[in-house]
C-alpha positions in Angstrom: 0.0 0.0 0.0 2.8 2.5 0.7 4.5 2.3 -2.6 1.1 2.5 -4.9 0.4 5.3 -2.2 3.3 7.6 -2.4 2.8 6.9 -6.1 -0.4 8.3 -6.4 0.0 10.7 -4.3 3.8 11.9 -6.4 1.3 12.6 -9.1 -0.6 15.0 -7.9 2.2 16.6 -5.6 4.0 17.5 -8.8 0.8 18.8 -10.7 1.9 22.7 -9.2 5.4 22.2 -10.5 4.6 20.6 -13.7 2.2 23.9 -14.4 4.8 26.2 -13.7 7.6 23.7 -16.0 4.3 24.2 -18.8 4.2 27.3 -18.7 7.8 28.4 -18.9 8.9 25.1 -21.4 6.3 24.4 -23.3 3.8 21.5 -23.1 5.9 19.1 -26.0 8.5 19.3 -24.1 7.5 18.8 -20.1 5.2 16.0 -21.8 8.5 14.0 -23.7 11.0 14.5 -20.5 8.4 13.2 -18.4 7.5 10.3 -20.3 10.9 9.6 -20.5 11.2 9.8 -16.6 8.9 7.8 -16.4 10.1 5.0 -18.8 13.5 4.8 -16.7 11.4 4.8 -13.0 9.6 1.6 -14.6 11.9 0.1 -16.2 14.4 0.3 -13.2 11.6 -0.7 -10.7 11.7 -4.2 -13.0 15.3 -5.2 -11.7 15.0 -4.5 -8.0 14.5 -7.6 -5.8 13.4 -6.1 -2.1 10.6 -3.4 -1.5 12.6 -0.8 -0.5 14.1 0.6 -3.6 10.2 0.6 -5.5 9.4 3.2 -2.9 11.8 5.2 -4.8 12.0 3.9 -8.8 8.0 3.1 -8.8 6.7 5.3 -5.4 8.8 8.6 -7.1 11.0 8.5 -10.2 8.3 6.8 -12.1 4.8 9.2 -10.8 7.4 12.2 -11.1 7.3 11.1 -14.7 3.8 10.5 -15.3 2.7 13.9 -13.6 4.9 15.7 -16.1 3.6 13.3 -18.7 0.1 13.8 -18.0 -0.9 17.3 -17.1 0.3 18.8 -20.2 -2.0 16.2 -22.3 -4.8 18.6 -20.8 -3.4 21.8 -20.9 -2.8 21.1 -24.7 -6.6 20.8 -25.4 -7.4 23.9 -24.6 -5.0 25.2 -27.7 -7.3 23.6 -30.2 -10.3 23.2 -28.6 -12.4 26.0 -27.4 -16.6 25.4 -28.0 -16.6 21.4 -26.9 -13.6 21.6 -24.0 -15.8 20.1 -21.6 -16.5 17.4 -24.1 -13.2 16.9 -24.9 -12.1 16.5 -21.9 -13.8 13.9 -21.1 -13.1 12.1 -23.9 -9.7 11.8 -23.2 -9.7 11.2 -19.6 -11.8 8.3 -20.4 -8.7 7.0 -21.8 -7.7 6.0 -17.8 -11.4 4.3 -17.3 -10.6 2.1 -20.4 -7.7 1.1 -19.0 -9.2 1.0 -15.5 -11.2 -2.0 -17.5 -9.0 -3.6 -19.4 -5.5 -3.7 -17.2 -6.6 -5.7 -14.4 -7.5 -8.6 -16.5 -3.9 -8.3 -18.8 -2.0 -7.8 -15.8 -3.2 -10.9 -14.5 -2.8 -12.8 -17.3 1.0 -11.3 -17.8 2.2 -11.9 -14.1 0.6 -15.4 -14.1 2.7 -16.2 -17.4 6.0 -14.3 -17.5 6.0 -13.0 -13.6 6.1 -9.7 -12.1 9.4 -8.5 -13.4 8.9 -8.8 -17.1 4.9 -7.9 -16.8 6.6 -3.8 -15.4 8.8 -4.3 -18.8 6.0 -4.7 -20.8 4.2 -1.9 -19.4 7.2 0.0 -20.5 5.8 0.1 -23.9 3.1 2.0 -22.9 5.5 4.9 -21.0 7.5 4.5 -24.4 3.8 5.1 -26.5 3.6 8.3 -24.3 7.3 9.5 -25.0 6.1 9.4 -28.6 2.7 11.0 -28.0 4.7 13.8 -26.6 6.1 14.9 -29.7 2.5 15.8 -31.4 1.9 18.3 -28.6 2.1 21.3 -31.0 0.6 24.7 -29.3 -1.5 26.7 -31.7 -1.0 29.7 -29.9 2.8 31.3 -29.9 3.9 33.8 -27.9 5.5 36.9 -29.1 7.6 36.9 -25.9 8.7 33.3 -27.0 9.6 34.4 -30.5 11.3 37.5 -29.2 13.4 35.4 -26.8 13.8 32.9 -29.3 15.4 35.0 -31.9 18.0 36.6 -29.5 18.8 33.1 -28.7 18.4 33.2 -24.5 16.0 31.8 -22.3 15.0 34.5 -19.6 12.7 33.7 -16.6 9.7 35.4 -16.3 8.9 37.4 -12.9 8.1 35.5 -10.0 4.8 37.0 -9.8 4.0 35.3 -13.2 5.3 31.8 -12.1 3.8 31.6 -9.0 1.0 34.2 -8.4 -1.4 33.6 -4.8 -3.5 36.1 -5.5 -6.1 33.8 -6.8 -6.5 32.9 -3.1 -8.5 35.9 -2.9 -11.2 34.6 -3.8 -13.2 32.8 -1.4 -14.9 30.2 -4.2 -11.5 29.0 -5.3 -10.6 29.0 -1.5 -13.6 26.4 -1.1 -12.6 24.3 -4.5 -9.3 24.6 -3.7 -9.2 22.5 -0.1 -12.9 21.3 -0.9 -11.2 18.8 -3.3 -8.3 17.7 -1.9 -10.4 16.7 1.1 -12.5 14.9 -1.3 -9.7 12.9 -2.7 -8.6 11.9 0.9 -10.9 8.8 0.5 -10.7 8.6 -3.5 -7.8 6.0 -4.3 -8.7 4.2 -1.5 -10.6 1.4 -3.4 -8.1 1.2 -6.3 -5.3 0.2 -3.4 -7.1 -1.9 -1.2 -10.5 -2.9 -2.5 -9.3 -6.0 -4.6 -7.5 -7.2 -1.5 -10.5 -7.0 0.2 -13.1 -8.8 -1.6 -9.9 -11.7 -1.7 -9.7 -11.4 2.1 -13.7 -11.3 2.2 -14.9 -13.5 -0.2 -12.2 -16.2 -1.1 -10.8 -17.1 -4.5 -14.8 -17.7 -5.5 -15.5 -14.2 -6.4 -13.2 -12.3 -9.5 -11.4 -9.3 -7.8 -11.0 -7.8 -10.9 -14.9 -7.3 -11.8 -15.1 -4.5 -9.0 -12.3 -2.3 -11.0 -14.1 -3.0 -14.4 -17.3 -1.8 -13.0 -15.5 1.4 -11.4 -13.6 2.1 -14.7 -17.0 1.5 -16.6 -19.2 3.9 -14.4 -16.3 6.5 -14.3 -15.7 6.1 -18.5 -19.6 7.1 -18.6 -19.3 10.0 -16.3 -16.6 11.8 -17.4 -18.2 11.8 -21.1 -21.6 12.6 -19.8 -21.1 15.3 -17.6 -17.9 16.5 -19.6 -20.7 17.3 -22.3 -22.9 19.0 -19.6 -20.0 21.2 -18.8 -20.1 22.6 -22.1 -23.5 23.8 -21.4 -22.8 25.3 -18.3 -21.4 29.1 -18.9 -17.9 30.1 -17.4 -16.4 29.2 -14.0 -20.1 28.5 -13.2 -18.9 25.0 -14.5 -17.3 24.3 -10.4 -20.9 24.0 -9.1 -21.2 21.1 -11.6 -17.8 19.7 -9.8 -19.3 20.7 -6.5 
């Protein structure tokens, strides 16, 4: 539990640096050197023998790499998609209820056939489908400062006040959706670590673990497409009741 723990939880801890890294970098590149990161902290996590290292190559190196990987697949939708966003976006975050689906039953059948070690090297190919992925991320919309800084050949660093603004702290309904829903997600990824465990522990070998994450991933596929299509009806940041 603590290593698929301090993985989840890497993830989101990153998500405030990886927006910062977006905005300065670009979102092809944050997305490509976290892929890559990611790539190495699974592949590495393959060769290690005791528990201890994992909390490190699989609990860090590799969520480290998958936060980079993944925020900036989002942030890249709103360059070419402004009318259906809410739509959109839940199209591709569906992407992680399909898999919700359809891993379980594959990883079982990988670590049952070629073990535990070689099933992480297979799931490299995924990390390595991602690296690729990484390369399409082509903004739409340039920035003159970019160009300016681009054609005098330096990199210069914004102010800190454009980094790193809390000013939007403010305002007492990002206050509220701001701690609201990390609060929420206290008791979120609580199933995903321990609920298959549980219905082993509970029920015996009689009863398929794995048909509890297919029906999450399922009900959580058809949410996020539904209501990501409601969104777009909802005008502006009137779309957080909806989250509410």
């Amino acid at each position: 539990a603590w290593v698929s723990s301090l993985s989840m939880g890497m993830v989101f801890f990153c998500s405030p640096i990886v927006s910062i890294f977006t905005d300065l970098f670009g979102c092809r590149k944050v997305a490509v050197i976290g892929a890559a990161v990611g790539f190495v902290g699974l592949l590495s996590s393959s060769f290690v023998s005791t528990i201890e290292p994992l909390y490190f190559t699989y609990g860090v190196l590799f969520a480290c790499g998958c936060s980079f990987a993944y925020q900036p697949s989002l942030v890249i939708l709103g360059h070419y998609f402004k009318k259906r966003l809410g739509l959109v976006n839940g199209i591709v975050t569906a992407g992680s209820s399909l898999f919700t689906v359809s891993l379980p039953f594959l990883l079982r059948v990988l670590i049952d056939s070629v073990g535990l070690y070689n099933t992480l090297r297979v799931l490299c190919i995924l990390m390595f489908i991602l690296f690729l992925a990484g390369f399409t991320y082509k903004p739409l919309v340039s920035n003159a400062k970019d160009k300016e800084g681009g054609k005098k050949g330096k990199f210069r660093f914004p102010p800190e006040k454009k980094i790193c603004s809390f000013s939007v702290f403010k305002v007492l309904s990002y206050r509220i959706w701001a701690f609201g829903i990390p609060a929420a997600l206290f008791g979120y990824f609580v199933p995903y670590v321990h609920l298959m465990n549980h219905v082993k522990d509970r029920f015996g070998d009689s009863v398929p673990e794995e048909v509890l994450l297919l029906c999450l991933g399922i009900t959580s596929g058809v949410g996020r497409l539904i209501f990501g299509r409601v969104a777009d009806y909802i005008p502006g940041a009137k779309k957080v009741y909806l989250q509410v």
